[in-house]
C-alpha positions in Angstrom: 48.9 -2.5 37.7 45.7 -0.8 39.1 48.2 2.3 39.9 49.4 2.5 36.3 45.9 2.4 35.3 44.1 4.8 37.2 45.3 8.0 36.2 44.8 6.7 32.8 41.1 5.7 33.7 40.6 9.6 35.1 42.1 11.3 32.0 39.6 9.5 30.1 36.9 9.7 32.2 37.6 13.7 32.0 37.4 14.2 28.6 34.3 11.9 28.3 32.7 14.8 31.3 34.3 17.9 29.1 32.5 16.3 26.1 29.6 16.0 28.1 29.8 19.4 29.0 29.3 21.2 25.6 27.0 18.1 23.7 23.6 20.0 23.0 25.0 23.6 23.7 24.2 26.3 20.7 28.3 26.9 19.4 29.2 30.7 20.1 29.0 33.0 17.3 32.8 33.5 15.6 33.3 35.5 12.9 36.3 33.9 10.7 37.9 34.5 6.9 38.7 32.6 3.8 42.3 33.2 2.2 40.7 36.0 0.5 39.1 37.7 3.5 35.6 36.7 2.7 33.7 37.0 6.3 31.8 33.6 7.4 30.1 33.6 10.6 29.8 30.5 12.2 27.5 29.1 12.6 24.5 31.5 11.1 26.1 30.9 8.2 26.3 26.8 8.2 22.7 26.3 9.4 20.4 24.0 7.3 23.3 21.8 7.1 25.5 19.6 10.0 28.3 21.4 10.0 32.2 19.6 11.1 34.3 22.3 12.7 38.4 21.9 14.0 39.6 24.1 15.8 43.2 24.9 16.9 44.9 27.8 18.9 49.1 27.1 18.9 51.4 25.8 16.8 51.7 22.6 17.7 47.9 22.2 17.7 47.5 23.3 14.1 49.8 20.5 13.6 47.7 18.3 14.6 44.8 19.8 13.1 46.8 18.8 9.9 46.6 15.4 10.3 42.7 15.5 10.0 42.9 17.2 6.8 43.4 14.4 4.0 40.8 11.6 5.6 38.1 14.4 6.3 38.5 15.8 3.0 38.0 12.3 1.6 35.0 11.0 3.8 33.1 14.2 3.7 33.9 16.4 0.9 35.1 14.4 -2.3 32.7 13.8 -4.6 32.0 10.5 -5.2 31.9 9.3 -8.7 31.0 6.3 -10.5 28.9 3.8 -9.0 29.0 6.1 -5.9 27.7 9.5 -7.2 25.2 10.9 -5.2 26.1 9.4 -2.3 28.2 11.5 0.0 27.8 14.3 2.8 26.0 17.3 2.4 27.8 18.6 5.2 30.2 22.0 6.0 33.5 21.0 6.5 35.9 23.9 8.3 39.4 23.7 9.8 39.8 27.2 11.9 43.2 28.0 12.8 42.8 30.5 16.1 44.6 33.2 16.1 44.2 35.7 19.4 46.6 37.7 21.2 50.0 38.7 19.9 49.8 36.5 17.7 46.7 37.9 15.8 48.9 40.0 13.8 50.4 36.6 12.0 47.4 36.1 10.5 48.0 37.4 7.1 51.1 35.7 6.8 49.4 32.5 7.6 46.7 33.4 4.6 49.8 33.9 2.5 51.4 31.0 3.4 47.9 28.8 3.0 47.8 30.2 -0.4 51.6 29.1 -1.1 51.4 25.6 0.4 48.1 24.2 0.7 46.5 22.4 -1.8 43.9 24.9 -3.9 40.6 22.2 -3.1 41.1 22.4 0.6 41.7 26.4 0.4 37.6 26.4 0.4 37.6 24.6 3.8 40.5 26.8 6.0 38.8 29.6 7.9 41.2 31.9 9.9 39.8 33.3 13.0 41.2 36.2 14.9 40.6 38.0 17.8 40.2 36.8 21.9 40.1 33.4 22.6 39.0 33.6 26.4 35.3 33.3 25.8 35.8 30.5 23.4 37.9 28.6 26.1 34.9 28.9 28.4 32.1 27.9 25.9 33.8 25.6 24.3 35.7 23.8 27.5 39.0 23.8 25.8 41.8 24.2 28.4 44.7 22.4 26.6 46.5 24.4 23.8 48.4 21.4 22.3 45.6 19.8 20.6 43.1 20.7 18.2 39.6 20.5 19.1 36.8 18.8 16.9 32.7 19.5 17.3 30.1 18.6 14.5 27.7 21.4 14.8 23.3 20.2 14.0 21.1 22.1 11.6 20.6 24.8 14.2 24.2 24.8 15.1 23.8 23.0 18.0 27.0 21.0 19.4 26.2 17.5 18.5 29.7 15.8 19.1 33.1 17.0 20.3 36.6 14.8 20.5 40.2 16.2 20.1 43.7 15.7 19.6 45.6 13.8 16.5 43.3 12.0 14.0 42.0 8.2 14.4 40.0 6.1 12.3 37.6 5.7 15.7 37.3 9.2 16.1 36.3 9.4 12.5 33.9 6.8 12.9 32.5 8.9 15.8 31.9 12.2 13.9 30.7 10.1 10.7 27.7 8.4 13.0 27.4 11.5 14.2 26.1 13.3 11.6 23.0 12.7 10.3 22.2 12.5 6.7 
């Protein structure tokens, strides 16, 4: 039993070190584009507010990436109405799909295909980033290219909190007590 847990113990006990690593460090200047190639630089751009940033660099990644999508979108940018006006996040919200290497040169027909299949009120919230992705790797700490990476960004644009992979209702909860209102 212990041998079937320990390498499950160290994995986590990893991650909990390579989240470690980055918590309080300024996030590294990337320049990224809406769908209609409108420059944002993260994270001058996003200061004066906490800012909630994905990040995913392969295929299967972005897939995953996808998954956070809906519940973000519904904890942090829907507005509440009702009883509940007023009440929500003044926060950024952006989902970066990475695009470095060869295949930098797909990222037009990923705008295209953003434009084509995702729904027009989380256009606003897709920034496409292209260009080298080594520097970002080292800043960031993120080795493994099959899951997205998640950091929620202070007022300053400093790295507050970082998780990864698919989406979780804890790891919601995380970045929600995360940010600060």
């Amino acid at each position: 039993m212990i041998k079937k847990l320990l390498p499950i113990l160290l994995l986590l006990a990893s991650a909990q070190i390579t989240r470690a690593q980055v918590i309080g460090k300024m996030f590294p200047d990337m320049e990224a584009e809406t769908v209609e190639d409108k420059k944002v630089n993260l994270p001058t751009d996003t200061k004066g507010k906490y800012t909630l940033l994905g990040l995913a660099y392969s295929k299967k990644s972005e897939d995953e990436l996808n998954s956070w999508f809906v519940p973000v979108y519904n904890k942090f940018i829907r507005k509440a109405t009702g009883l509940m006006a007023g009440m929500g996040y003044d926060v950024n919200v952006y989902f970066v799909p990475m695009f470095t290497g060869v295949n930098a040169a797909a990222t037009g027909t990923a705008k295209k295909k953003a434009l084509k299949n995702v729904d027009p009120q989380l256009l606003p919230y897709i920034l496409f980033y292209k260009g080298e992705l080594k520097s970002y790797k080292e800043a960031l700490d993120f080795e493994k290219k099959d899951i997205p990476y998640f950091f929620v960004l202070d007022k300053e644009g400093n790295i507050v909190y970082a998780t990864s992979g698919r989406f979780s209702e804890d790891k919601l909860g995380e970045l929600e007590d995360s940010i600060e209102d």
